[in-house]
C-alpha positions as CSV (number, residue, x, y, z in Angstrom):
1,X,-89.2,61.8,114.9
2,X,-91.3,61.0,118.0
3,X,-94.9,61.9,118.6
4,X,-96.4,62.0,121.8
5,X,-99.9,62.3,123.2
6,X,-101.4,62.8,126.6
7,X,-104.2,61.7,127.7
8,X,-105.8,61.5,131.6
9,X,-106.4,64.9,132.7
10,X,-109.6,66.8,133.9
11,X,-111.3,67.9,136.7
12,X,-110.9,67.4,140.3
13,X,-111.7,68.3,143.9
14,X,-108.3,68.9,146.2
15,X,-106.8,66.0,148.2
16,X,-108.0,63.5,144.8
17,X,-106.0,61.9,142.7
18,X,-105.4,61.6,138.5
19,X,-103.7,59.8,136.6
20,X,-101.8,61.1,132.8
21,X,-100.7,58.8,129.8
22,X,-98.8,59.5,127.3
23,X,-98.1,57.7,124.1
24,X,-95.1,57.7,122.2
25,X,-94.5,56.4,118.6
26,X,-92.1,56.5,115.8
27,X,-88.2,56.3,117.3
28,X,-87.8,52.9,119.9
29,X,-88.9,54.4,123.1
30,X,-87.0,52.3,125.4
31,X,-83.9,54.2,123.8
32,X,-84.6,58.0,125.7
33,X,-85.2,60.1,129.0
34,X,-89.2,61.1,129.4
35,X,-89.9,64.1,131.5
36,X,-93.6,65.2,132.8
37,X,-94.0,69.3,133.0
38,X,-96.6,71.6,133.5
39,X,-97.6,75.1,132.7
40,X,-100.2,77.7,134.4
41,X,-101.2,80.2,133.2
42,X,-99.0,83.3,133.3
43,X,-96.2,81.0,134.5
44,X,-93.0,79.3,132.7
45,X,-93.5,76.2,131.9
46,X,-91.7,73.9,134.9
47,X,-90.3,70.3,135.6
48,X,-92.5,68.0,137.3
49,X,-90.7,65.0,136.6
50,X,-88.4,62.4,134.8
51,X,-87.4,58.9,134.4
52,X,-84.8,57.2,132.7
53,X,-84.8,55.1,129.8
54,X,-84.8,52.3,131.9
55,X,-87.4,53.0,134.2
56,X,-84.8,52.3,137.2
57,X,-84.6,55.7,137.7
58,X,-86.4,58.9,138.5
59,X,-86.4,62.8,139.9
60,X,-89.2,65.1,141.2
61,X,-89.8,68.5,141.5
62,X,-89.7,69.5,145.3
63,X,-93.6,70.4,145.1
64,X,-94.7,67.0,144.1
65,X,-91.8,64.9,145.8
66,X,-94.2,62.1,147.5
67,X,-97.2,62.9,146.0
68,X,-96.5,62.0,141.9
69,X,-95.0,59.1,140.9
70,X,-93.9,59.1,137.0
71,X,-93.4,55.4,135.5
72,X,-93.3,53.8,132.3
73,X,-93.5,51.1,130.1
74,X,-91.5,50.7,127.4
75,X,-93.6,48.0,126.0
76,X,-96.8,49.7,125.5
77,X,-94.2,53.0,124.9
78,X,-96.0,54.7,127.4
79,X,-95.1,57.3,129.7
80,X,-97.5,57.8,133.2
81,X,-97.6,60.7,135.9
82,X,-100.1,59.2,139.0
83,X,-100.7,62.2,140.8
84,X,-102.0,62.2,144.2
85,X,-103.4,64.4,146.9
86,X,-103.8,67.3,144.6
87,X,-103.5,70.9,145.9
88,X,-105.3,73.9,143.5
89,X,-101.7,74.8,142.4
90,X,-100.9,72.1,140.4
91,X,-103.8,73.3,138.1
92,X,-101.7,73.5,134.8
93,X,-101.5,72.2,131.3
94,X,-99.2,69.1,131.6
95,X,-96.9,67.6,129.0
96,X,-95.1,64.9,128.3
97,X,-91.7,65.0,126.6
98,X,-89.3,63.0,124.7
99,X,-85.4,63.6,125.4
100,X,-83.8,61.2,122.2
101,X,-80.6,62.5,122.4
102,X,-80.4,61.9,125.9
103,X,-78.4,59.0,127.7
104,X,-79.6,60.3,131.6
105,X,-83.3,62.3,132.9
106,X,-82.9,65.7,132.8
107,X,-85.1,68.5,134.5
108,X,-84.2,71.4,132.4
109,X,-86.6,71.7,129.6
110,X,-84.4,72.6,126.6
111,X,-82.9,69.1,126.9
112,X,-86.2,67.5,125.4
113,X,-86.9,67.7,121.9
114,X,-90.2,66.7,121.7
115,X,-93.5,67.5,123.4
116,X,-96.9,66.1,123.5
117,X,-99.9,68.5,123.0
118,X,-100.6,69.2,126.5
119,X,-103.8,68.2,128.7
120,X,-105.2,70.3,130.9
121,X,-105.7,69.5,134.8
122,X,-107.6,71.8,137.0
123,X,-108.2,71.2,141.3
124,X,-110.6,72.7,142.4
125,X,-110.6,74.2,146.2
């Protein structure tokens, strides 16, 4: 079992920047994939990013390639998303996920088996 909660988001004008936590416990983190995605509303829920157990490794979705970085670190088991230069449609509820049976990052969603609660980030125009 993993449990995750993320933390970070909020309000803010476009071209700022935020930065998300999220905290892992129960199974050794340093042992699975995280991903970072985000849903708006009326939308699927999408990929925004993940890194590899490691760290040594990551992947981006197209719209935020050089503008989020996702890191982590495995001795505070915590997964970040630093997101800069914000544009109004990356307003979304963002979450964290775990993928424990995973040995590589993966951007398709139904490889991660557990999800944080969500927090919400809104840009304003």
């Amino acid at each position: 079992q993993v449990q995750l909660v993320e933390s970070g988001g909020g309000l803010v004008q476009a071209g700022g920047s935020l930065g998300l936590s999220c905290a892992a416990s129960g199974r050794t983190f340093r042992s699975y994939p995280m991903g970072w995605f985000r849903q708006a509303p009326g939308k699927e829920r999408e990929f925004v990013a993940a890194i590899s157990w490691s760290g040594g490794r990551s992947d981006y979705a197209d719209s935020v390639k050089g503008r989020f970085t996702i890191s982590r670190d495995n001795a505070k088991n915590t997964v970040y998303l630093q997101m800069n230069s914000l544009k109004p449609e990356d307003t979304a509820v963002y979450y964290c996920a775990a993928d424990i049976d995973g040995s590589y990052y993966s951007s398709r969603k139904s490889e991660y088996e557990y999800w944080g609660q969500g927090t919400q980030v809104t840009v304003s125009s």
